[in-house]
C-alpha positions, 0 to 999 in steps of 0.5 A: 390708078395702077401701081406699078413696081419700080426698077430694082425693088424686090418684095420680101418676106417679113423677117422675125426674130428667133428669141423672145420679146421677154421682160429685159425687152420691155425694160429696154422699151420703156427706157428707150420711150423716156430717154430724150435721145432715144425719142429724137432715134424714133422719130427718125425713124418714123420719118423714114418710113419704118427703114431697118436702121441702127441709131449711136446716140451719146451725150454729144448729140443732146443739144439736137434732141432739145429741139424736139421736146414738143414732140408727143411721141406717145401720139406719134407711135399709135398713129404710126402703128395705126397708119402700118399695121405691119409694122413690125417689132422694135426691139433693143438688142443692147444695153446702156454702155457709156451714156450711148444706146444702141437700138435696132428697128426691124420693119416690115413694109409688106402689106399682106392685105393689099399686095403693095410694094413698099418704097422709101420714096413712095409715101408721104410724111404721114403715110397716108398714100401711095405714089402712082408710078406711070413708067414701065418697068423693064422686063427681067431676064429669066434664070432656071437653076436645076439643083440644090447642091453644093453648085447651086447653092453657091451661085444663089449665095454669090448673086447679087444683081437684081436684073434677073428673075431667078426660079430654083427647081429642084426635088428637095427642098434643102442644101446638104453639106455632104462632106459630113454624111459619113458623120451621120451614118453612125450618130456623130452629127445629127441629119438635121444639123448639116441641111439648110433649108433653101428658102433661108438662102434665098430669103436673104437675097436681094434678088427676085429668086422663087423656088419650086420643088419638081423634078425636071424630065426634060429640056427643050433648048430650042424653045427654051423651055424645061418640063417638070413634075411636081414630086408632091402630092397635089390631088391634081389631074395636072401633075406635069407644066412647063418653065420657061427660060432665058438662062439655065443653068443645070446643076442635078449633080450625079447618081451612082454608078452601079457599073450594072453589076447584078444586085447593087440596086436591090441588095446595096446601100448608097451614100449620096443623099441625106436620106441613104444616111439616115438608112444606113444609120438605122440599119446599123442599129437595128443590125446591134440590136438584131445580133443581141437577141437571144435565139440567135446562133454565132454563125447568125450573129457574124453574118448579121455583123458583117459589114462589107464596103465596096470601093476605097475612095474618101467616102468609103475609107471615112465610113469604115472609120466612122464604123470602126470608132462606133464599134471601139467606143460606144458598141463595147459599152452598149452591146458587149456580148457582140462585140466579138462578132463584129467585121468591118471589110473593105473592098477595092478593085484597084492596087490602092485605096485612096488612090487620088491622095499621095502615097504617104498618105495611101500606105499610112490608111492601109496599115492603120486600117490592118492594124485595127482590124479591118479587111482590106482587100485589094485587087477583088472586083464585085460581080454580084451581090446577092440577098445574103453574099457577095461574090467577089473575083480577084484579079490576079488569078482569077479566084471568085468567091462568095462571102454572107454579109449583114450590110453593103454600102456600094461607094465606087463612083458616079454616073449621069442621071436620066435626065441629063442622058437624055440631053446629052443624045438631044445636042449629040453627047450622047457618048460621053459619061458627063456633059460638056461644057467650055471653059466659060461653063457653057454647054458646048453649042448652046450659049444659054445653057451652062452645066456646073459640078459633077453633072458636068465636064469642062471640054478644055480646048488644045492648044496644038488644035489652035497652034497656027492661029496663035503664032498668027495673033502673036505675030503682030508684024507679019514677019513670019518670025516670032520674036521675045517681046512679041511673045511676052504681049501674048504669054499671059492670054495663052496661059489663061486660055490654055492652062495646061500651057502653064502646068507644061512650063511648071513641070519643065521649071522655068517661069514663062515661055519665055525662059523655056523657047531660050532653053530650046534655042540653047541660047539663054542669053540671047534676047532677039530669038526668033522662031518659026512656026514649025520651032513653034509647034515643036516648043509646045508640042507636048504642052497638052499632055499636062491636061486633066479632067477636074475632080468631081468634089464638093470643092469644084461645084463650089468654085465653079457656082461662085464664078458663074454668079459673078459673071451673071453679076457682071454680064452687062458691064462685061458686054460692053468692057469684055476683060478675058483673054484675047479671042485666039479665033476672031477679034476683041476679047473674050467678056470674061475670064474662064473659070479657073480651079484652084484647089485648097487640099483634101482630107481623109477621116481615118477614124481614132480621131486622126484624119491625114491632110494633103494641102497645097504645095505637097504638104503632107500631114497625118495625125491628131492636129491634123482631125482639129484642122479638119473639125475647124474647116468643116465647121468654118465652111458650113453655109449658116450659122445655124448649121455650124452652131448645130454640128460644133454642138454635135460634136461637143454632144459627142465627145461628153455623152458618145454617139446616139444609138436611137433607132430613129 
């Protein structure tokens, strides 16, 4: 007799519990095995067949438990551990409080020996055997994530429906929560306490979801298949295999950019993964360490001391600071004899840094960062880099020139990754820097591939491309005239589809097209306008001026992982109900709405423990609360208690004993 798995249950992994089965535990036990109560709690749960439950008991239920005094509980247990040899601990996490007791039973119906899939429904009263089930299973959809990032993790997190048959592939085994890589770099936070293992998101997941870590070479649209090598060590002649797909979702993030600068590869540190963190940090100390030997000439010690950063976006103005409070608050206590030698310059080709932030917040950065002493250098573009110089041109007159330096973190952009050029020439995108997606982040021409975060670009479609086709589905009765109410059926999809529409209404201060075509008539009070289709165009002739590309942040991934799970959550209900936009080219509507960004602010690091703060709305903020919001936030927005338990203590850490000087 085969067994069969039934439609929706999912095999998980045994769960245990971190702290121990100590003598409070025992006590909690034994008080539990001679309360009455408790007694009719165990019983129902056995009765269930080792369920996770919660039992409230208290005085009023005693009458019930009565009944059950003949129960032999001591028999029942060892015939129930007998019976489930898998059955797992019971332990009491709570105490007595008002005549009630709180219990928690954790079981685990996974049995290792005999590979059987636990139902509630599935055994008897005693247990003894299993129900054969003769229907067939309905076969899963398959879904390939590429990347463990900041998209990827935020699809695994938000996906909820057990249709699909998820397989993660990507060559690390772990989230890392990027914002706080600077924080590493100089021993404020501890590598380990902004990673989180992938496994322990997808453990806790309700869906079938594997994981496997290779790194993909290349994608095969057309037999939906991708190929992989594994970047383990497996002593096998067959390193390479194949995975196929019905959904993929490609989220590998971006490389840096290099510009193909001459030795920003060999000669440069980076700052996008964990490990160039933990680099950077050794390298650090050991350039402290180096400078305090004793044969060492003053010339030696400042090239050695010299640090250079290349490129003035948030990453590069956060490790500056970072590396300015190292210098201020833990080197002139540790290395006092080099503390004079120590140069922080920072490198930027345009006119600003911090260039997408407000200028408040743009002028405040480069005073402060004068003020403390470090080189801020506008205007000079990096042209080569070299084991022991920089060269340097300026870009007013054209001056080059050559500076020794000790350390370069490079820290000027992003570029696609081999992989994702290669796709991009197999569907003809081979000129563009990402990929390009729909609104509904779908690679363009491939209705089963999507592409999220900074891998990817959405190609949002122009609303003067689409102008004749939405005055015709504006124009319900064919008259050729578009009239006030025929325009407030349609404005809200316009918007949704076109949202530079929306931005073009905002930057013109009215609230809706409707107010604006009135103010084009300059009539605003009359209620019957009419336009044609050339009035039309002309309206909205400028409205595509108002698009812009989303930024490639940690924030944007984020969003956009989120809204594809909850699409995949609802792909089968939206086939039948689609509840999008109505299709502007076609009938119906679309299944669902397109992604929408809505950005939560931004900030900046400027080190003395200030950090500047742009939120929405224009509100601009600069000071000491400010670096308490930013600590409150990051921490809130960590992706386990595990992790935010680590970097709260890290701080705490940090602010009693200083930073962590170790070289390891």
């Amino acid at each position: 007799m085969q067994l069969v798995k039934r439609p929706g249950t999912i095999v998980t992994a045994p769960r245990t519990f971190p702290f121990p089965f100590t003598w409070l535990s025992f006590y909690f036990f034994f008080l539990l095995a001679f309360s009455s109560a408790a007694e009719s709690a165990i019983w129902l749960f056995l009765r269930k067949e080792a369920t996770p439950s919660i039992f409230w008991l208290s005085a009023n239920n005693r009458s019930k438990t009565q009944k059950m005094r003949s129960f032999n509980f001591f028999g029942r247990l060892s015939r129930a551990f007998h019976d489930y040899p898998s059955l797992s601990k019971i332990i009491v996490v709570s105490t007595i409080s008002g005549g009630s007791l709180i219990a928690y039973a954790e079981a685990n119906a996974y049995n290792d020996s005999k590979n059987h899939v636990a139902h509630a429904d599935a055994v008897t009263s005693n247990g003894a055997h299993w129900t054969a089930l003769s229907e067939v299973v309905p076969k899963k959809k398959k879904v390939v994530l590429l990347g463990t990032g900041w998209a990827g993790m935020s699809f695994l997190k938000n996906l909820n429906n057990p249709t699909y048959e998820v397989e993660v592939v990507s060559p690390r085994n772990f989230f890392v929560f990027t914002p706080l890589l600077p924080s590493v770099t100089c021993g404020k936070v501890e590598a380990r306490s902004i990673v989180e293992p992938i496994r322990n998101i997808i453990r806790k997941k309700n869906v079938d979801i594997s994981f496997t870590e290779a790194e993909c070479l290349k994608i095969d649209p057309e037999n939906k298949k991708i190929y992989c090598r594994a970047t383990l060590n497996t002593n096998s002649n067959v390193e390479e295999f194949a995975v196929d797909f019905d959904y993929l979702i490609i989220a590998v993030g971006a490389q840096v950019n290099t510009f193909n600068t001459p030795g920003v590869k060999e000669n440069c540190h980076f700052l996008k993964e964990i490990d160039d963190a933990q680099k950077i940090r050794k390298n650090v100390i050991e350039s402290f360490e180096k400078a305090s030997l004793p044969n060492l000439s003053d010339e030696e010690r400042k090239k050695i001391l010299h640090f250079v950063i290349v490129g003035g976006g948030p990453t590069g103005v956060e490790f500056a600071a970072e590396l300015h409070d190292f210098v201020n608050e833990d080197v002139v206590k540790l290395y006092p004899m080099v503390r004079a030698y120590v140069k922080i310059t920072l490198l930027e080709a345009t006119d600003h840094i911090l260039n997408m932030f407000d200028k408040r917040i743009t002028n405040f950065a480069e005073h402060k960062f004068g003020r403390e002493g470090i080189d801020v250098k506008l205007g000079s573009m990096v042209t080569e880099i070299s084991k022991n110089e920089i060269s340097t041109k300026e870009r007013g007159n054209g001056k080059t020139t050559s500076t020794p330096y000790g350390m370069v973190l490079w820290s000027t952009g992003i570029g696609p990754r081999p992989l994702i050029k290669e796709f991009m020439k197999q569907i003809g995108q081979g000129n563009r820097r990402a990929l390009a997606t729909d609104e509904w982040l779908r690679v363009e021409g491939l209705d089963n591939i999507y592409a999220l975060g900074d891998c990817a670009t959405i190609n949002q479609r122009k609303v003067m491309e689409d102008i004749s086709e939405i005055f015709k589905k504006a124009d319900t009765d064919n008259s050729g005239t578009l009239t006030v109410k025929e325009f407030q059926e349609i404005i809200d999809d316009i918007c949704e589809r076109y949202p530079q529409v929306e931005l073009y209404l905002k930057s013109k201060q009215v609230r809706n097209i409707v107010d604006f075509l009135k103010e084009a008539q300059g009539d605003a009070a009359k209620e019957s306008i009419e336009l044609n289709i050339e009035e039309f165009k002309s309206a909205l002739s400028q409205a595509d001026s108002q698009m812009k590309n989303l930024p490639a942040t940690a924030q944007v991934a984020n969003q956009q992982g989120a809204y594809l799970a909850k699409c995949f959550n609802r792909m089968e209900e939206c086939e039948k109900n689609p509840e999008g936009p109505t299709r502007i080219r076609g009938t119906g509507r679309h299944r669902f709405h397109p992604f929408s960004y809505r950005h939560l602010g931004q900030f900046a690091p400027l080190g003395g423990e200030q950090t500047a703060a742009q939120l929405p709305g224009d509100w601009v903020s600069i000071g000491h609360s400010e670096q308490w919001l930013w600590y409150s936030v990051y921490a809130s927005k960590q992706v386990s208690w595990r992790t935010r338990a680590l970097v709260v203590s890290d701080w705490v850490r940090r602010f009693i004993f200083g930073r962590d000087t170790s070289g390891i």
